[in-house]
C-alpha positions as CSV (number, residue, x, y, z in Angstrom):
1,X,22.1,-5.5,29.9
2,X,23.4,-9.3,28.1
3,X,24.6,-9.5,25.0
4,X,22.0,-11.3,23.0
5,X,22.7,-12.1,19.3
6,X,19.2,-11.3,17.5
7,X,18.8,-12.0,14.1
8,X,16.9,-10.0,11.5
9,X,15.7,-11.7,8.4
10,X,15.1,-9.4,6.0
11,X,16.7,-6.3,4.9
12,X,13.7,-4.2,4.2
13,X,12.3,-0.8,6.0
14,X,10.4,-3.5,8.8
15,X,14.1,-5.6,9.1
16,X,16.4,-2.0,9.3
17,X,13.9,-0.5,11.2
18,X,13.7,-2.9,14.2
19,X,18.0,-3.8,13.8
20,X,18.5,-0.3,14.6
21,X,15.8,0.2,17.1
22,X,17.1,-3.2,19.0
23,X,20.6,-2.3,18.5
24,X,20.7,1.5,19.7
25,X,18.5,0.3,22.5
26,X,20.8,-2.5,23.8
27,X,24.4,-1.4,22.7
28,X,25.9,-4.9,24.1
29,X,23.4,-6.9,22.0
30,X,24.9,-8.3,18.5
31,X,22.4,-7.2,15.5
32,X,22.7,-9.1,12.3
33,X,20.2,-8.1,9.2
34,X,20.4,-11.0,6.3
35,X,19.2,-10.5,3.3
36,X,18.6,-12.9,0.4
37,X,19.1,-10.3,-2.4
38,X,21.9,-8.6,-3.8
39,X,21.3,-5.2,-1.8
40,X,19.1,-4.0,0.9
41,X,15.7,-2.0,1.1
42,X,14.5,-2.4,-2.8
43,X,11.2,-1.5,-2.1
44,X,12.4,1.5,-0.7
45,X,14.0,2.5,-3.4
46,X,11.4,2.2,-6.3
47,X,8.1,3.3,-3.5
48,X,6.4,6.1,-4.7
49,X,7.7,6.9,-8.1
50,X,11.7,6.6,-6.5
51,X,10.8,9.7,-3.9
52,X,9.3,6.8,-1.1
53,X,6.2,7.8,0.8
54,X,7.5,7.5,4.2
55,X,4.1,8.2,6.1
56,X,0.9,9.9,5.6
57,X,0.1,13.3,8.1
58,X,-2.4,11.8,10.0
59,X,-1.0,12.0,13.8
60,X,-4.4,10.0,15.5
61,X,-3.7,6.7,16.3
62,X,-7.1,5.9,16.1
63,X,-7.8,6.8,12.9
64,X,-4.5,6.2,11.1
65,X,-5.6,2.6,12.0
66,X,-8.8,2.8,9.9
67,X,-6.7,2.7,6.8
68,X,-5.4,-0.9,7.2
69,X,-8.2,-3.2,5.3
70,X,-6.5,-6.2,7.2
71,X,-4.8,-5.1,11.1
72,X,-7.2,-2.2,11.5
73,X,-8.0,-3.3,15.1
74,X,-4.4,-4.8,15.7
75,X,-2.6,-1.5,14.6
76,X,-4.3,0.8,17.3
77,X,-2.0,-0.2,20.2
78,X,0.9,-0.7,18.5
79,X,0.3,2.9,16.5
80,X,-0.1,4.7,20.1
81,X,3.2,3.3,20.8
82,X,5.1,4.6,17.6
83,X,3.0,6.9,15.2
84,X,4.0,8.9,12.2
85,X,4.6,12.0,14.5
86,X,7.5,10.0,15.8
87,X,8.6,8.4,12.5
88,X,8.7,12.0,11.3
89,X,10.6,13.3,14.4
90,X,13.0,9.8,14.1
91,X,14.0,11.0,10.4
92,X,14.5,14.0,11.7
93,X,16.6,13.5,14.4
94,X,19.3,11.3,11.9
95,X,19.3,14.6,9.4
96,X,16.0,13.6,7.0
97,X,13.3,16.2,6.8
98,X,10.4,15.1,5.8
99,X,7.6,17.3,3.7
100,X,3.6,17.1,3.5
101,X,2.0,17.1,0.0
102,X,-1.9,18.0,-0.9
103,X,-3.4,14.6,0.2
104,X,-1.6,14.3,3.1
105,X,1.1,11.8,1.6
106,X,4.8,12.7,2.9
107,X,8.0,12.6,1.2
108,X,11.7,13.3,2.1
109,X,12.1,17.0,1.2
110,X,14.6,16.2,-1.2
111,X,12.3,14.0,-3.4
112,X,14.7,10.6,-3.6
113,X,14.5,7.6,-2.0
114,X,17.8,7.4,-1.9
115,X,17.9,9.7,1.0
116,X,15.6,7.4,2.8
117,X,17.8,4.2,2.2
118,X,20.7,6.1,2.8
119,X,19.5,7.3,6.2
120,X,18.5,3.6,7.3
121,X,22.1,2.2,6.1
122,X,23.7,4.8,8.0
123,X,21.7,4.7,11.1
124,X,22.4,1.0,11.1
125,X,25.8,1.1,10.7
126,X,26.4,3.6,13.2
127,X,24.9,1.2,15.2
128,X,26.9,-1.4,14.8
129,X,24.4,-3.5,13.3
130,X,26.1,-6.8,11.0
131,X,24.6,-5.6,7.6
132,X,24.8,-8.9,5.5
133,X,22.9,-9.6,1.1
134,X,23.3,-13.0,-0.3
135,X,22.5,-14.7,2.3
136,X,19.1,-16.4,2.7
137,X,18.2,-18.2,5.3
138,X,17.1,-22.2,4.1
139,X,15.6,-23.3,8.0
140,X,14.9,-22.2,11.2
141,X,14.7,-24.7,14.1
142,X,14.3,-24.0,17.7
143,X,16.5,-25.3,20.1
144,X,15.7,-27.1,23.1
145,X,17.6,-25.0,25.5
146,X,15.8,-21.1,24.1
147,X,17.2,-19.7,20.9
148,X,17.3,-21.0,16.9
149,X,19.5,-22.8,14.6
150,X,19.8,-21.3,11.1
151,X,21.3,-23.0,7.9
152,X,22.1,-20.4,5.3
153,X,22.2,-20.6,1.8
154,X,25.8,-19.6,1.8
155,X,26.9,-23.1,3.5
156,X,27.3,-22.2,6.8
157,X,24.9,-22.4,9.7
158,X,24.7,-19.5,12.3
159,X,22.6,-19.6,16.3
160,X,21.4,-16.5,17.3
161,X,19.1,-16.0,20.4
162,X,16.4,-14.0,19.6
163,X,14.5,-14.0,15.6
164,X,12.4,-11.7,14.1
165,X,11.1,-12.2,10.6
166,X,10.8,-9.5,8.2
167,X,10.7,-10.6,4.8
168,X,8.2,-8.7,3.5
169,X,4.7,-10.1,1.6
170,X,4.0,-13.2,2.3
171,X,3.7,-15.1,-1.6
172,X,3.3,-18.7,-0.6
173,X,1.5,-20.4,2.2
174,X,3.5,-23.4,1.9
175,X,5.2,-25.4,5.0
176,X,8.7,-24.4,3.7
177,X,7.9,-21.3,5.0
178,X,10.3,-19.9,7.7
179,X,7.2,-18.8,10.3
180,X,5.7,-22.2,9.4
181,X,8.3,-24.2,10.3
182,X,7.6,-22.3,13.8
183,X,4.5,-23.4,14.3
184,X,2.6,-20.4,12.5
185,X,-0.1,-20.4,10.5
186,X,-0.7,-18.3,7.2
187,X,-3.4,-16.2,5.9
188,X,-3.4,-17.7,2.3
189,X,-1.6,-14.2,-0.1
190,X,-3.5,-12.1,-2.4
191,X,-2.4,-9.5,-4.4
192,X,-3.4,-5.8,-2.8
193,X,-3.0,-2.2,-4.6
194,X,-3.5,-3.3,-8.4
195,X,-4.6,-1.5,-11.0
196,X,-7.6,-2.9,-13.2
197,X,-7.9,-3.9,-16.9
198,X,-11.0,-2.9,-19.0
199,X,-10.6,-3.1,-22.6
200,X,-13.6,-0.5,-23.2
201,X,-12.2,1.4,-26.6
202,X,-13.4,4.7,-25.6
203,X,-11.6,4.4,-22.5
204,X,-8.4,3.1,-24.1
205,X,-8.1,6.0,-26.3
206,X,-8.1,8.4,-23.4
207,X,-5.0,7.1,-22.0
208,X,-3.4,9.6,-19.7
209,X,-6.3,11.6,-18.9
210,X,-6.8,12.0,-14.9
211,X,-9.8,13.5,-13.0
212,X,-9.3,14.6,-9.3
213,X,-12.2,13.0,-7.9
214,X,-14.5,10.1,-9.1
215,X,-16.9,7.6,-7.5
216,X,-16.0,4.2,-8.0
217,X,-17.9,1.2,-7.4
218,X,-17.9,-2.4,-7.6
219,X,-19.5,-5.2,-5.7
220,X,-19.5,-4.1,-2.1
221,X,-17.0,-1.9,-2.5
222,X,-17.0,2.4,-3.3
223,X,-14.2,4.7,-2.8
224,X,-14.1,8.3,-3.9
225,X,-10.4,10.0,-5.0
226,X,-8.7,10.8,-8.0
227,X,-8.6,8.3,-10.7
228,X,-6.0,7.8,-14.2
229,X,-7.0,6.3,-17.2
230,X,-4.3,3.8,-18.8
231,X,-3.4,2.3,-21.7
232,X,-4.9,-0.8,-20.0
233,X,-7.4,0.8,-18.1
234,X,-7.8,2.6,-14.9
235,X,-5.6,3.5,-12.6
236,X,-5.2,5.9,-9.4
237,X,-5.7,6.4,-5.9
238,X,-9.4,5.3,-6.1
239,X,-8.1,2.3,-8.1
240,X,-5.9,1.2,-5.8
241,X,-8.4,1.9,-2.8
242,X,-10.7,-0.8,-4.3
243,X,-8.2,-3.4,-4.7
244,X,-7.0,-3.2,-1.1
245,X,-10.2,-3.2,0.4
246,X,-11.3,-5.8,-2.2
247,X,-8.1,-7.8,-2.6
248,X,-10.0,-11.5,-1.4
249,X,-13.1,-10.5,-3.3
250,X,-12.0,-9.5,-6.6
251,X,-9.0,-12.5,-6.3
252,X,-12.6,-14.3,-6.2
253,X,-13.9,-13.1,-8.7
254,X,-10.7,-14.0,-10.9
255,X,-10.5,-10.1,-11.0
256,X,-13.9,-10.3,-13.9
257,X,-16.7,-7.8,-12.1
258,X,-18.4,-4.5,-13.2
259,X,-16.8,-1.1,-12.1
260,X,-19.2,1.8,-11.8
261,X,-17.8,5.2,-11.9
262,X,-19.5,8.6,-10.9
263,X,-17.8,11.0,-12.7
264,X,-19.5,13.9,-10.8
265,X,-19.7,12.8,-7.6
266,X,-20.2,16.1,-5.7
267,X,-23.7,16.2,-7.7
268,X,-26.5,14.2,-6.6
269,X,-28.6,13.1,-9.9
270,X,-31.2,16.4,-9.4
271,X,-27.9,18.3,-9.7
272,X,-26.7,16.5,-12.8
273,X,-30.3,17.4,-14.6
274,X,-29.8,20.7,-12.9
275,X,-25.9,21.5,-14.8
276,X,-27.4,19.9,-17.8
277,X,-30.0,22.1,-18.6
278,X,-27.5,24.9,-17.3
279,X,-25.5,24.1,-20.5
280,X,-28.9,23.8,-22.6
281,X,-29.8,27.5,-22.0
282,X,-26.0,28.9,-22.1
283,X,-24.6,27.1,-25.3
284,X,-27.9,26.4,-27.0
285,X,-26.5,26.8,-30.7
286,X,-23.1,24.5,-29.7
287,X,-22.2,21.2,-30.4
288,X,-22.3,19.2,-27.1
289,X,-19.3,17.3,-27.3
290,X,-17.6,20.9,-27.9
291,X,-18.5,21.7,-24.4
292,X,-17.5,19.8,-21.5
293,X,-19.2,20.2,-18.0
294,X,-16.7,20.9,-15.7
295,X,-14.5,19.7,-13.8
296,X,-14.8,17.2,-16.3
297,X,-11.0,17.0,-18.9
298,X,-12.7,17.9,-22.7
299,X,-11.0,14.6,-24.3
300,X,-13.3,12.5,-21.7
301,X,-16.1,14.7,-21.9
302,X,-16.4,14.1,-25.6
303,X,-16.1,10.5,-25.5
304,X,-19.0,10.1,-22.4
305,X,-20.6,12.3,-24.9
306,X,-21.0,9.2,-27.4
307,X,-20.8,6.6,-25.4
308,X,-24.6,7.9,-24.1
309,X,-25.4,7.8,-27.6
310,X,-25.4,11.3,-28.2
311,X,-23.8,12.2,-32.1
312,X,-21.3,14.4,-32.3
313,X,-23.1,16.7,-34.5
314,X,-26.1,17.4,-31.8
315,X,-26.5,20.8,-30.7
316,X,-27.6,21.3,-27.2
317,X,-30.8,23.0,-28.6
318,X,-31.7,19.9,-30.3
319,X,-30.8,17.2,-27.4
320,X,-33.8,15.4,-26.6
321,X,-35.1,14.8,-23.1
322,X,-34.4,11.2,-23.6
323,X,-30.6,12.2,-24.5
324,X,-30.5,14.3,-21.6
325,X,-31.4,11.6,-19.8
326,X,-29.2,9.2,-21.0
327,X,-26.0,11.4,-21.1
328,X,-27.2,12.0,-17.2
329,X,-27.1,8.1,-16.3
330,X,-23.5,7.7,-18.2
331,X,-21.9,10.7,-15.9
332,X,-23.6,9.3,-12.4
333,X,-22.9,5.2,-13.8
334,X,-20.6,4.7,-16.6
335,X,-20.4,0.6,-16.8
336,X,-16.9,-0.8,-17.6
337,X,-16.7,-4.3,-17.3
338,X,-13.4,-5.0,-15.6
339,X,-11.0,-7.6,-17.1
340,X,-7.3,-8.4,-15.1
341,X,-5.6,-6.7,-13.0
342,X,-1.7,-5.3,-13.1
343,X,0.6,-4.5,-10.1
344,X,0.9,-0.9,-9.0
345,X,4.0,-0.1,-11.3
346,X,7.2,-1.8,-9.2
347,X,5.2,-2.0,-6.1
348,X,4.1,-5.5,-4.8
349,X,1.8,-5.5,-1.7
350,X,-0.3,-8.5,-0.2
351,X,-2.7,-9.2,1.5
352,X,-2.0,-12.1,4.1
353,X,0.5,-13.3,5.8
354,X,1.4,-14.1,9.5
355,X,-2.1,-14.7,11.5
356,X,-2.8,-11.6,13.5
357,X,-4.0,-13.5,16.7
358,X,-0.5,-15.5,16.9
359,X,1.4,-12.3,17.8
360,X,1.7,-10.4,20.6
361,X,1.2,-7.0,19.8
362,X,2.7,-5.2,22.5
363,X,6.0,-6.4,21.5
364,X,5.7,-8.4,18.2
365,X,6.6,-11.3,19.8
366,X,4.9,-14.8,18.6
367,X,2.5,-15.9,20.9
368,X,3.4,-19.6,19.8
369,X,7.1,-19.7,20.2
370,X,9.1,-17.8,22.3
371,X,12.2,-15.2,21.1
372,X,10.4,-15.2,17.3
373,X,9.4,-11.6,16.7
374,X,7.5,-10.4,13.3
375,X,7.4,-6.8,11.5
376,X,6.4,-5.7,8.3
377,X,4.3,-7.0,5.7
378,X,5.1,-10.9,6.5
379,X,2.4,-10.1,9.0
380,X,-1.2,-10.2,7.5
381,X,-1.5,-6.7,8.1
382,X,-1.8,-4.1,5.0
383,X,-2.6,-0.7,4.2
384,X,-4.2,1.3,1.5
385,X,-1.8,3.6,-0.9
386,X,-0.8,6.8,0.7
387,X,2.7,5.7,3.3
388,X,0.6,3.7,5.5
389,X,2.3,0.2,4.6
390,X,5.4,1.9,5.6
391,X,4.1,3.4,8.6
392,X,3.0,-0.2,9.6
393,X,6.6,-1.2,8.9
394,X,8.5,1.7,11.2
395,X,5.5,0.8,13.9
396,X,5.6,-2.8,14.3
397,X,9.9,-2.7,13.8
398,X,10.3,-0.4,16.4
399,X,7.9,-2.5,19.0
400,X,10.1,-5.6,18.2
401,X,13.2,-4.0,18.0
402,X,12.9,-2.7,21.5
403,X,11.6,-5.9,22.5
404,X,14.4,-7.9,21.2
405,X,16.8,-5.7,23.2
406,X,16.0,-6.1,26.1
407,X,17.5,-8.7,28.7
């Protein structure tokens, strides 16, 4: 083997991943990570509530790949390659067990991230990887003889022969952009995995209130899961579903459309009318919003209740058909008119980035100019909630990392 000197910008779970891959692969090659910030893997840290979703159990290529709204069809090959099978068998191997919850999500059996980031900062010292924050990097020229020139933001100006360029989500499509200045062309960013505004009152007062599973809907777009209602509106897996699959779309629509929720979507409307006048012949002397159909919480029960119209003070026995009716239509298609949108808590994903047909995705290499390698989210690749933007991160860094090692 040489001694290459590869250069990783970008200290994130893509950047580590493919540093240690490249440098525990070619133990004579020269690994240096830089990172802009003050300290490395941040989104690491704060993913999934500070426990970090490493992967989701889903161990066929194949289909892992159908959650990726953007890369679906680019992720297949490279997921054969490295899968979350291996990613789980990788933390293993360095001392990190990793442990399935409900919906298929997994965690670090310890619950903390900071096992996680402490794992990746260990494996890449061990390594021998040159682990460097602060340090941005302003340009990146190619030289006419192979290899890039790269003036820091400390001053100084370091060559390294081989580049890959992890930085994360792509927020600007300008031509200061580091892949741009290589000849690459960006998908233009939108924001993915938000949660939406709707300034409903009845909803607003039910703040905190989850149900397992919902319908949701909104223009070309429906997603089933569990769903949370905010202070500001909805929230949720089902929530955040939507917004990847309809990041382009609803950044369209300046994030003002009509959601739809089903809040009984294991009944078709016959079994709606059918559960309805269930509760008519058991509780005929009750006050209806007094007696919620389940699975349905009894806080949101009671405010569906009015929203159809129905007063508080009507008994079941005294419901008219049109009520029925009406109360019906408002479980199967409550209307709330969407307003904004907020990030996912801490968590900041996007949609675009790197186009997928410039990149080589056997190895991660750029198709456009030799020795330039890209992982991670810079690429426009992105994945529905549940680990699978991290498992495109440990895929596509491990492809380039062994591809930058080798001679």
């Amino acid at each position: 083997m040489n001694t290459p000197h590869i250069v990783v910008v970008g200290g994130g779970a893509a950047g580590f991943f493919a540093a240690i891959a490249a440098a525990e692969t070619n133990r004579l090659a020269r690994v240096t990570i830089l990172e802009k910030g003050a300290e490395f893997l941040t989104k690491v840290r704060i993913s999934g509530g500070g426990r970090c979703n490493v992967t989701h159990a889903c161990f066929d290529p194949r289909d892992f790949a159908t959650r990726y709204p953007r890369g679906a069809q680019e992720m297949i090959s490279p997921l054969h390659q490295f899968q979350a099978s291996d990613t789980v068998a990788w933390f293993a191997a360095r001392g990190v067990n990793l442990k399935t919850e409900s919906d298929g999500r997994m965690f670090p059996v310890t619950n903390h991230s900071q096992t996680i980031v402490d794992c990746l900062v260990n494996a890449a010292t061990s390594a021998g990887v040159n682990l460097r924050t602060r340090c941005g990097v302003e340009r990146a020229t190619r030289r006419p003889e192979g290899g890039f020139t790269l003036p820091l933001s400390t001053g100084e100006t370091i060559e390294c022969d081989r580049l890959l360029l992890a930085m994360g989500g792509c927020r600007t499509g300008t031509a200061d952009h580091l892949a741009t200045q290589l000849g690459h062309h960006l998908e233009p960013p939108v924001p993915s995995l938000f949660t939406f505004h709707i300034a409903t009152p009845w909803l607003r007062q039910l703040a905190g209130v989850t149900v397992e599973t919902v319908e949701a809907t909104a223009p070309g777009l429906r997603e089933r899961g569990p769903l949370l209602v905010t202070h500001w509106g909805v929230s949720g897996p089902v929530i955040l579903r939507l917004s990847a699959w309809g990041a382009r779309a609803l950044q369209a629509s300046d994030y003002q459309f009509p959601l739809q929720i089903n809040w009984l979507p294991h009944l078709n409307p016959a079994g709606v009318a059918a559960a309805l006048d269930a509760c008519r012949r058991q509780h005929p002397a009750k006050f209806i919003v007094n007696t919620p159909l389940a699975p349905l919480p009894a806080r949101l029960w009671e405010q569906l209740v009015l929203a159809a119209g129905v007063q508080g003070t009507t008994r079941w026995t005294t419901l008219s058909r049109a009520g029925q009716q009406q109360l019906a239509r408002q479980l199967s298609a409550t209307e709330l008119p969407v307003t904004g949108k907020s990030l996912n808590k801490e968590e900041f994903v996007t949609c675009g980035g790197v186009r997928l047909r410039e990149v080589d995705f056997k190895t991660m290499q750029s198709r456009l100019c030799p020795g330039l390698y890209f992982a991670g989210e810079l690429l426009d690749i992105d994945g529905i909630t549940g680990g699978f933007n991290f498992q495109a991160a440990w895929t596509t860094g491990w492809i380039a990392g062994q591809a930058l090692a080798q001679t």
